[in-house]
Backbone atoms as SQL, in Angstrom:
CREATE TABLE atoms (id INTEGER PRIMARY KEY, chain TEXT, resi INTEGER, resn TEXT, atom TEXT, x REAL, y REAL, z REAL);
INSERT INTO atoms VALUES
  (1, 'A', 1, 'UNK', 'N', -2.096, 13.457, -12.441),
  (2, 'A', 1, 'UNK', 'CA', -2.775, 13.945, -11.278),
  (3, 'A', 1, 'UNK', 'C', -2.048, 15.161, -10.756),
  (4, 'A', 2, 'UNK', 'N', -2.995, 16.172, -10.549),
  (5, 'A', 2, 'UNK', 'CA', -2.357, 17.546, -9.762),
  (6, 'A', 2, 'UNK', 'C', -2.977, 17.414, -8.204),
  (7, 'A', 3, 'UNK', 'N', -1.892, 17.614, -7.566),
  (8, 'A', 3, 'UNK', 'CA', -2.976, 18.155, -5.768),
  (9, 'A', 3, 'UNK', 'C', -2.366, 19.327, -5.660),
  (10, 'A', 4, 'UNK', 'N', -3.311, 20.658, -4.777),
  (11, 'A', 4, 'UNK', 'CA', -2.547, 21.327, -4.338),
  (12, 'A', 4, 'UNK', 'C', -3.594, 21.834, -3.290),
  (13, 'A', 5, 'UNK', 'N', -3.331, 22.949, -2.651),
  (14, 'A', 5, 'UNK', 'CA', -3.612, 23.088, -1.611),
  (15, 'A', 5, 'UNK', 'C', -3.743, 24.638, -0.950),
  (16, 'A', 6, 'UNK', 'N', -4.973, 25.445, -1.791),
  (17, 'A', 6, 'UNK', 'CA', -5.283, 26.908, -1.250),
  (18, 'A', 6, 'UNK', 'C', -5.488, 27.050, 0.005),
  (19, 'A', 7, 'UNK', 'N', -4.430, 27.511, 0.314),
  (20, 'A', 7, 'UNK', 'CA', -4.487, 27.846, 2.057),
  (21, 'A', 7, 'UNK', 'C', -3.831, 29.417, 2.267),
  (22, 'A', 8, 'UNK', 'N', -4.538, 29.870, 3.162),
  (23, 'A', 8, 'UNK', 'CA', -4.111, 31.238, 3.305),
  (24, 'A', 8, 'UNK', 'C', -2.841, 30.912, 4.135),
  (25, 'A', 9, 'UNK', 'N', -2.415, 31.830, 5.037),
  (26, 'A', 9, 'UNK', 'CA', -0.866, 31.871, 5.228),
  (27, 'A', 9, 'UNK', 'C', -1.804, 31.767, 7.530),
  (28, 'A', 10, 'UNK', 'N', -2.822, 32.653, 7.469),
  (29, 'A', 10, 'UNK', 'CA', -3.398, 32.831, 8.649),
  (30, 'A', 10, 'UNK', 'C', -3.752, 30.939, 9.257),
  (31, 'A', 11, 'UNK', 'N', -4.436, 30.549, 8.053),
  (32, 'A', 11, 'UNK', 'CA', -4.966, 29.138, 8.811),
  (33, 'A', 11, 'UNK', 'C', -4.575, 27.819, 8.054),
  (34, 'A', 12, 'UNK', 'N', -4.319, 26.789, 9.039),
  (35, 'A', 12, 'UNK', 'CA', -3.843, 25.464, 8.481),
  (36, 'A', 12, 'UNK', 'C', -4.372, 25.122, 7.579),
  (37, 'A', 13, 'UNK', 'N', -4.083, 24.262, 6.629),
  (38, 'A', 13, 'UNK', 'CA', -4.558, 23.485, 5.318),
  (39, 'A', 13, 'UNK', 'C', -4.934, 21.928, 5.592),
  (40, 'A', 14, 'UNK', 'N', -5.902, 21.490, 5.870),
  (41, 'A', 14, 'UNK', 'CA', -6.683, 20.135, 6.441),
  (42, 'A', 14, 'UNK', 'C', -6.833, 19.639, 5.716),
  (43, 'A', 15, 'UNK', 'N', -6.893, 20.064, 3.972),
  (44, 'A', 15, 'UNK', 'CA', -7.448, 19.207, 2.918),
  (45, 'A', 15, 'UNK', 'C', -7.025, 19.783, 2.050),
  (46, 'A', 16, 'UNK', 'N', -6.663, 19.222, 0.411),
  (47, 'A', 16, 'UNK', 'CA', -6.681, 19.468, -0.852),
  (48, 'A', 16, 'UNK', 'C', -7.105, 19.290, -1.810),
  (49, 'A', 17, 'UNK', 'N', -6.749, 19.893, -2.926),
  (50, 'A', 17, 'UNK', 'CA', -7.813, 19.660, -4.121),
  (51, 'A', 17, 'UNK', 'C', -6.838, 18.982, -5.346),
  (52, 'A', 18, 'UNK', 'N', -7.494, 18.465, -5.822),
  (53, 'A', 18, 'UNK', 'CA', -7.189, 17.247, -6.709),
  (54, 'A', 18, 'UNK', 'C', -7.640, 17.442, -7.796),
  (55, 'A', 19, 'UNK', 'N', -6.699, 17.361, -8.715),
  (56, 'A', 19, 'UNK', 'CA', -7.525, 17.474, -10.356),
  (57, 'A', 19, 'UNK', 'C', -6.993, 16.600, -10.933),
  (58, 'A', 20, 'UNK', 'N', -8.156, 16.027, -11.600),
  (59, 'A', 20, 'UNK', 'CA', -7.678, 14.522, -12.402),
  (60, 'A', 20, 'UNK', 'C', -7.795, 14.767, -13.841),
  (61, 'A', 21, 'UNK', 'N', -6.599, 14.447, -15.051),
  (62, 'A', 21, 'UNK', 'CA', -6.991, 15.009, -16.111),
  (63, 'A', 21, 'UNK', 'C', -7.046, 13.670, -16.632),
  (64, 'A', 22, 'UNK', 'N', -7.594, 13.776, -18.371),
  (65, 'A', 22, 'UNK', 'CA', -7.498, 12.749, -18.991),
  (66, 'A', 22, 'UNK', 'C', -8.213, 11.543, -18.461),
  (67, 'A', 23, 'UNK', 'N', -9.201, 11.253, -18.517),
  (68, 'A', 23, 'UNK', 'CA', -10.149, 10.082, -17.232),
  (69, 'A', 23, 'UNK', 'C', -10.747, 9.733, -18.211),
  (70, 'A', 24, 'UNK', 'N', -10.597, 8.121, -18.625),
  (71, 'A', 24, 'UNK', 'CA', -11.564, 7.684, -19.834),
  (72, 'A', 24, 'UNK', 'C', -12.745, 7.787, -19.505),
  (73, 'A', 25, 'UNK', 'N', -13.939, 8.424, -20.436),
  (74, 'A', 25, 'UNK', 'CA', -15.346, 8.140, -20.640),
  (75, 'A', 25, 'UNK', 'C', -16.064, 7.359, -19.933),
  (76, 'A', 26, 'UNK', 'N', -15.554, 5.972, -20.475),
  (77, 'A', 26, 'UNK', 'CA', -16.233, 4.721, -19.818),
  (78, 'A', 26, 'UNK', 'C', -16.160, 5.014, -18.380),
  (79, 'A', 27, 'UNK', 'N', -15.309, 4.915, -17.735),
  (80, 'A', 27, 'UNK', 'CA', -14.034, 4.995, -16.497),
  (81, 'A', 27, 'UNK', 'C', -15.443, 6.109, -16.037),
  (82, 'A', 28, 'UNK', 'N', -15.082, 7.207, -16.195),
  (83, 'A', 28, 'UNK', 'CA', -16.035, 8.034, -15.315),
  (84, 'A', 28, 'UNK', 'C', -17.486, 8.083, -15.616),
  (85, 'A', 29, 'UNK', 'N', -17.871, 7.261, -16.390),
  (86, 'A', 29, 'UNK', 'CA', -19.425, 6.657, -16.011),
  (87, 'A', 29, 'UNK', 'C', -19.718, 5.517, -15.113),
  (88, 'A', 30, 'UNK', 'N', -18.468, 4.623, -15.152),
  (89, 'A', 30, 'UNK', 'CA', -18.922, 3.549, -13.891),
  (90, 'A', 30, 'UNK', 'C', -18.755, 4.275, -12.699),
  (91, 'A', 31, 'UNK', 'N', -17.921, 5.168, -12.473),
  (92, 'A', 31, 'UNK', 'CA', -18.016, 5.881, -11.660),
  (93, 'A', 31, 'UNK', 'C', -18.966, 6.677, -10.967),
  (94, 'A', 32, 'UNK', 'N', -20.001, 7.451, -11.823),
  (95, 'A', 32, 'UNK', 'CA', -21.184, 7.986, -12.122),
  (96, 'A', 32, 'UNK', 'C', -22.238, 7.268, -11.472),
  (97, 'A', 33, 'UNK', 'N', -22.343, 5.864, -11.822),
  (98, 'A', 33, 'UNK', 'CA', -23.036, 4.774, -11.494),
  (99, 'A', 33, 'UNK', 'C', -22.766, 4.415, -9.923),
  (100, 'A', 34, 'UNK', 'N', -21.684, 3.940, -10.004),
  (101, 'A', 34, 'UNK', 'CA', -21.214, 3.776, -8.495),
  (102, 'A', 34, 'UNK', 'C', -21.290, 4.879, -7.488),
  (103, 'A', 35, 'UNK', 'N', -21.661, 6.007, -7.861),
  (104, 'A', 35, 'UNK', 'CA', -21.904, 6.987, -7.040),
  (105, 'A', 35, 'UNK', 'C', -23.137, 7.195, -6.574),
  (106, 'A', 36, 'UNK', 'N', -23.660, 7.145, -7.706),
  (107, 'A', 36, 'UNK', 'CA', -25.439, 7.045, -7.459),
  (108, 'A', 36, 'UNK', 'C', -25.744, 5.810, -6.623),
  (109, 'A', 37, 'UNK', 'N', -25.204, 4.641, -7.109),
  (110, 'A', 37, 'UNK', 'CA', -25.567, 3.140, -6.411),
  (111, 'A', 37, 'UNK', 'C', -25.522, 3.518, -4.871),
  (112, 'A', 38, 'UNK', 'N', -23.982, 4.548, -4.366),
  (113, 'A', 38, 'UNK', 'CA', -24.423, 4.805, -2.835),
  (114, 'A', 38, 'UNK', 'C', -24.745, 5.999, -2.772),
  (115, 'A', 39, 'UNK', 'N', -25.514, 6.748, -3.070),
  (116, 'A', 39, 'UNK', 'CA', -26.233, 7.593, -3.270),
  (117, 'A', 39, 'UNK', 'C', -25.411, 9.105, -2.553),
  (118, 'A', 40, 'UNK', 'N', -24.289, 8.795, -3.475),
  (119, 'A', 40, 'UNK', 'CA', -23.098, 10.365, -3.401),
  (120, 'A', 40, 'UNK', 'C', -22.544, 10.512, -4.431),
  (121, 'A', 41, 'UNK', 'N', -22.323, 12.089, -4.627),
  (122, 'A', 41, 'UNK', 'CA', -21.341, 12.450, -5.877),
  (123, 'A', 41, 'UNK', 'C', -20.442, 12.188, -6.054),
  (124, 'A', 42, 'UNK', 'N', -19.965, 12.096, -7.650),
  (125, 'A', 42, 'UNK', 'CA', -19.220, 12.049, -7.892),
  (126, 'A', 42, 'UNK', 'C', -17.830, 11.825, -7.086),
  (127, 'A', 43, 'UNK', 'N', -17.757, 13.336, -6.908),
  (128, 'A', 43, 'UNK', 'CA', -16.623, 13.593, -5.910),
  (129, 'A', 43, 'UNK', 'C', -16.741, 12.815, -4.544),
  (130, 'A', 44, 'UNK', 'N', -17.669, 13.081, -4.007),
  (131, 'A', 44, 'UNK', 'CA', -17.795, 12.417, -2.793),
  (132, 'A', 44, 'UNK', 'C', -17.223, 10.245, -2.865),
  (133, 'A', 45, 'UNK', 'N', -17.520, 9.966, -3.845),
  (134, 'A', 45, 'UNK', 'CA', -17.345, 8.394, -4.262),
  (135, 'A', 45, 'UNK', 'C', -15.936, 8.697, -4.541),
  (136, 'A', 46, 'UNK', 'N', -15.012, 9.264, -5.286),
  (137, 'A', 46, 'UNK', 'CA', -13.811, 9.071, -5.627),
  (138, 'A', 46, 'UNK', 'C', -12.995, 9.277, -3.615),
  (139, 'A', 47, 'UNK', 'N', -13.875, 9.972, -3.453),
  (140, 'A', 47, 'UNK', 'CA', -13.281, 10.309, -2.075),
  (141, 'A', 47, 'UNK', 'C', -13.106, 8.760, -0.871),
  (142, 'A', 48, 'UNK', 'N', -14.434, 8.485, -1.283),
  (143, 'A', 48, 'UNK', 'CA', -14.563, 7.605, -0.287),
  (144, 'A', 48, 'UNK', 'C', -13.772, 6.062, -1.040),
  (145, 'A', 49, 'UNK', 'N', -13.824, 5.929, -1.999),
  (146, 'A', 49, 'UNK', 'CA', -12.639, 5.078, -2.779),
  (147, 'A', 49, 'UNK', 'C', -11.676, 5.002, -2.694),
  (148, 'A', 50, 'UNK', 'N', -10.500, 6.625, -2.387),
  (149, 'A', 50, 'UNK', 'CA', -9.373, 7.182, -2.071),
  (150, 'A', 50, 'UNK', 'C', -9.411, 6.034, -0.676),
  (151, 'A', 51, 'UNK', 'N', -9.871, 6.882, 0.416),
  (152, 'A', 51, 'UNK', 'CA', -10.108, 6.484, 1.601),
  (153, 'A', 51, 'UNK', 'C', -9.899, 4.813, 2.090),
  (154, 'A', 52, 'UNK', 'N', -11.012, 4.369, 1.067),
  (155, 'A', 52, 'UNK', 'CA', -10.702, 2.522, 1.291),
  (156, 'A', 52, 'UNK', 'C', -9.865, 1.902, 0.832),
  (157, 'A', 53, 'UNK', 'N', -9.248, 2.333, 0.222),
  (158, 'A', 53, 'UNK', 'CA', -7.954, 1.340, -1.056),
  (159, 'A', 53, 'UNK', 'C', -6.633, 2.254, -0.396),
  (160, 'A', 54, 'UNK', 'N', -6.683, 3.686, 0.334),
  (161, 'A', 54, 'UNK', 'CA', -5.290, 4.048, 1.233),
  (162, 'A', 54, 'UNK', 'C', -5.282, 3.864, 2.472),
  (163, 'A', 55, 'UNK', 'N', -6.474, 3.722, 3.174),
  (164, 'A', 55, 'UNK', 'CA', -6.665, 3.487, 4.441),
  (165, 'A', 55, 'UNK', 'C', -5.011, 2.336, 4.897),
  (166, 'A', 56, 'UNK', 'N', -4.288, 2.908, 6.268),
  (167, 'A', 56, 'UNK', 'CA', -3.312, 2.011, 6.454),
  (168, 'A', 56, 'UNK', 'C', -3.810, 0.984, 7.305),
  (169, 'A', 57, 'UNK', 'N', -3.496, 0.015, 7.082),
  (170, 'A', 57, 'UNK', 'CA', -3.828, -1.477, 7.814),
  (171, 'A', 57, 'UNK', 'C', -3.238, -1.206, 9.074),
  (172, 'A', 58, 'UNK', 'N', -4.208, -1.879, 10.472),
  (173, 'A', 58, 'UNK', 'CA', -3.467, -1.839, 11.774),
  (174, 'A', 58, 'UNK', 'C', -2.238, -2.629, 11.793),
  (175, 'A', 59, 'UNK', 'N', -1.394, -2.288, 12.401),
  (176, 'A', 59, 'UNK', 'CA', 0.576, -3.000, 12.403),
  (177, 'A', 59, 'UNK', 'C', -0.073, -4.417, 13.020),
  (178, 'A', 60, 'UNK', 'N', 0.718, -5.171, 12.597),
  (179, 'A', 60, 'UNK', 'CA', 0.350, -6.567, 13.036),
  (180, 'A', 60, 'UNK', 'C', 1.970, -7.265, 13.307),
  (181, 'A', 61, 'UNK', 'N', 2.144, -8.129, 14.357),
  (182, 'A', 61, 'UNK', 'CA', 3.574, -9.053, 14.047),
  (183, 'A', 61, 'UNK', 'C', 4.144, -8.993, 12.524),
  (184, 'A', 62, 'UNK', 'N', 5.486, -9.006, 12.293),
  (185, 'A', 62, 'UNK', 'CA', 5.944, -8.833, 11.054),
  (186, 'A', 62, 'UNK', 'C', 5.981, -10.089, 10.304),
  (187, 'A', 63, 'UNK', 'N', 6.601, -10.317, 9.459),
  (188, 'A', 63, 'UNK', 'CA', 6.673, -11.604, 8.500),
  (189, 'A', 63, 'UNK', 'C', 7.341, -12.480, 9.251),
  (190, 'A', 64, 'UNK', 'N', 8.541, -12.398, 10.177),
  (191, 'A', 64, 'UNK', 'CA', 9.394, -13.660, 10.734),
  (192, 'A', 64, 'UNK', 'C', 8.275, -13.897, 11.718),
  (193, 'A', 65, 'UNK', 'N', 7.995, -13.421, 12.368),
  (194, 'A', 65, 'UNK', 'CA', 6.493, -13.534, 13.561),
  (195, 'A', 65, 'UNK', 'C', 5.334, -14.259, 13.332),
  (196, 'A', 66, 'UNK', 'N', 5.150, -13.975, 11.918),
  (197, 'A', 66, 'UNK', 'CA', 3.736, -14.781, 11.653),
  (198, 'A', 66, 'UNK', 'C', 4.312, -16.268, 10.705),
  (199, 'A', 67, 'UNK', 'N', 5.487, -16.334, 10.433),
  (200, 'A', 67, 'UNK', 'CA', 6.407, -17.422, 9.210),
  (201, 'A', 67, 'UNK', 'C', 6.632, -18.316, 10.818),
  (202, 'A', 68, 'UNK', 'N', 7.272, -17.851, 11.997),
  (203, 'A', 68, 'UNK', 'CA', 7.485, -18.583, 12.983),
  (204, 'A', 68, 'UNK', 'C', 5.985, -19.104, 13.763),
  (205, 'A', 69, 'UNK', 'N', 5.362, -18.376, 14.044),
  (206, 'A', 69, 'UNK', 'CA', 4.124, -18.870, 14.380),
  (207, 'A', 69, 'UNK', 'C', 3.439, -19.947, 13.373),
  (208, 'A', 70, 'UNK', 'N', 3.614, -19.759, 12.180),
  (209, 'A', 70, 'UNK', 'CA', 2.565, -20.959, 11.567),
  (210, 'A', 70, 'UNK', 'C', 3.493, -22.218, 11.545),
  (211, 'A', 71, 'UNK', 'N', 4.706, -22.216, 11.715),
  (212, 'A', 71, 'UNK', 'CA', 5.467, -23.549, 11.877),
  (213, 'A', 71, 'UNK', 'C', 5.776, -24.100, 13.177),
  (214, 'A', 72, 'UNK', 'N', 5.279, -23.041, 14.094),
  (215, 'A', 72, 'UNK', 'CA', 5.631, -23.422, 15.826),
  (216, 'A', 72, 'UNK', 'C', 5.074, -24.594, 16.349),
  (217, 'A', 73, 'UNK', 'N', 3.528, -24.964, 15.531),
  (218, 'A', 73, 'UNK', 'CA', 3.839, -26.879, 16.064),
  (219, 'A', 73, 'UNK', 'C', 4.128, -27.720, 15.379),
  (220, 'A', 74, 'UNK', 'N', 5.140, -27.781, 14.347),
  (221, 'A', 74, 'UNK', 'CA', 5.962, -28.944, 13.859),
  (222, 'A', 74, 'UNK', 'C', 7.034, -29.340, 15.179),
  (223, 'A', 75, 'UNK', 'N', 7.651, -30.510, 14.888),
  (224, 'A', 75, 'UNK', 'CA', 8.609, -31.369, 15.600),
  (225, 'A', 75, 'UNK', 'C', 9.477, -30.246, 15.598),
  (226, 'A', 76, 'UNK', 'N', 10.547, -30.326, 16.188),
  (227, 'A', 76, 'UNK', 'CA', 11.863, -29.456, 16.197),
  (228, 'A', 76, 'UNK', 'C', 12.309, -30.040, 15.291),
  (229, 'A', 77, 'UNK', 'N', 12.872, -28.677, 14.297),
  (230, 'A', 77, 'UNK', 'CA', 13.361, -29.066, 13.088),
  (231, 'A', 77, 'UNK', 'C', 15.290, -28.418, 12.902),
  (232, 'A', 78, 'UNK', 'N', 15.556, -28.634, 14.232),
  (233, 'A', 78, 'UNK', 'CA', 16.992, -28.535, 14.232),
  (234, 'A', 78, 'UNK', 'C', 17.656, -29.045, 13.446),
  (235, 'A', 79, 'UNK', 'N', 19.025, -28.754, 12.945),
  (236, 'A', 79, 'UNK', 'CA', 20.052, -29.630, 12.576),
  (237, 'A', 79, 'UNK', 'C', 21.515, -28.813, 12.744),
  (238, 'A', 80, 'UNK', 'N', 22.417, -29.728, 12.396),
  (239, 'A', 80, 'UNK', 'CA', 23.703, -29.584, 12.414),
  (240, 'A', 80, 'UNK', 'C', 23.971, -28.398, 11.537),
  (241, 'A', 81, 'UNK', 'N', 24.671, -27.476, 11.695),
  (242, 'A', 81, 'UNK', 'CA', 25.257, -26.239, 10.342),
  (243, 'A', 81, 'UNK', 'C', 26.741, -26.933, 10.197),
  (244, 'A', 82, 'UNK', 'N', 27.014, -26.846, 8.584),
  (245, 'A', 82, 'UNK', 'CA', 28.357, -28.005, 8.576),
  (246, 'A', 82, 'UNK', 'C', 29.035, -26.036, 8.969),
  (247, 'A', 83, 'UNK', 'N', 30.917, -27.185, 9.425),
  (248, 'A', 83, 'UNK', 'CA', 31.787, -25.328, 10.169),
  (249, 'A', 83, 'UNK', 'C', 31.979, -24.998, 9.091),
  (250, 'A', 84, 'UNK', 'N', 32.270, -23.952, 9.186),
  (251, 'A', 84, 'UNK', 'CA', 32.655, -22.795, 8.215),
  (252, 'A', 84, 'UNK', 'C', 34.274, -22.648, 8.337),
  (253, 'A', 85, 'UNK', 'N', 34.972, -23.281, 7.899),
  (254, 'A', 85, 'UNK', 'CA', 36.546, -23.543, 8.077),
  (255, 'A', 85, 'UNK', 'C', 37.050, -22.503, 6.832),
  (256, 'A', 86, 'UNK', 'N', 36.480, -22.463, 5.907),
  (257, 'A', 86, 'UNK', 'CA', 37.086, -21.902, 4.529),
  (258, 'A', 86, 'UNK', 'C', 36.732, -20.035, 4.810),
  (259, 'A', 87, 'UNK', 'N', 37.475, -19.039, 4.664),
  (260, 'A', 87, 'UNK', 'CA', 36.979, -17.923, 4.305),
  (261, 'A', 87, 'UNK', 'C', 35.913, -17.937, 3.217),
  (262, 'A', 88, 'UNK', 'N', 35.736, -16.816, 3.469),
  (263, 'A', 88, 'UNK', 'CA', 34.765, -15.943, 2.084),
  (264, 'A', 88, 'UNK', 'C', 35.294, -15.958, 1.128),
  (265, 'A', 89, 'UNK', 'N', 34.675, -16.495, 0.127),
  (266, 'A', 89, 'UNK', 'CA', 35.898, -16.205, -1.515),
  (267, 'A', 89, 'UNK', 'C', 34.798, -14.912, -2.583),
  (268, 'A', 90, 'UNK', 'N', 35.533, -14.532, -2.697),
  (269, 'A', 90, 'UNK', 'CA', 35.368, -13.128, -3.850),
  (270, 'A', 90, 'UNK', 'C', 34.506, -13.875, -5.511),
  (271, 'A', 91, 'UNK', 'N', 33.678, -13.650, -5.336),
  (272, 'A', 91, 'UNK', 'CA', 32.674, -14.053, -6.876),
  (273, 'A', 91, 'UNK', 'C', 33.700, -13.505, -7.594),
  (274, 'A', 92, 'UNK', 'N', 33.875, -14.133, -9.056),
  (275, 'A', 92, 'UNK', 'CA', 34.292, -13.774, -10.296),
  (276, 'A', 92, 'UNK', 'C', 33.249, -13.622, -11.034),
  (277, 'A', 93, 'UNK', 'N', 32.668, -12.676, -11.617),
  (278, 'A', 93, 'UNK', 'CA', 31.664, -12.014, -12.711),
  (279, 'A', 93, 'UNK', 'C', 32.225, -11.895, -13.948),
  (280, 'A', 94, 'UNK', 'N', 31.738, -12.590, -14.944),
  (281, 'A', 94, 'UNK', 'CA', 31.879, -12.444, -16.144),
  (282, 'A', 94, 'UNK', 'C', 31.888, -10.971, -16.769),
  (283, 'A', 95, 'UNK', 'N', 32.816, -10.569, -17.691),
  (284, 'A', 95, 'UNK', 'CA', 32.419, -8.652, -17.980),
  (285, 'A', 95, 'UNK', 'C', 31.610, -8.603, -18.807);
């Protein structure tokens, strides 16, 4: 894939152009198809494909947020941590 981006030096660059080489046969006839099916070109379908499969998802609570929420009505699942009396010992790795 190449992008680049003819823009004069006077006005901003809002969009680029894309050249796709090497695109199997098959590959760009379902494509062909699927373009027509919503009744846009070519280009216009790879576009709007781009669009749905990069589109970024709205931010949502992170993984500990939603891992704590789906366990928040179990019993309290406390316990004891045995002490930590011993230092850190240094792994030995085989060479």
């Amino acid at each position: 894939m190449h992008a680049s981006c003819a823009c004069t030096q006077v006005r901003r660059c809002d969009v680029a152009t894309l050249t796709i080489r090497d695109v199997d046969e098959a590959l760009k006839a379902k494509l062909r198809v699927r373009a027509a099916e919503h009744g846009r070109s070519m280009e216009a379908e790879v576009r709007a494909i781009l669009a749905e499969v990069l589109v970024e998802l709205a931010p949502g609570p992170g993984m500990g947020s939603r891992i704590r929420q789906r366990f928040s009505d179990l019993d309290d699942a406390s316990f004891d941590l045995p002490a930590r009396d011993e230092p850190a010992r240094i792994v030995e790795l085989p060479e």
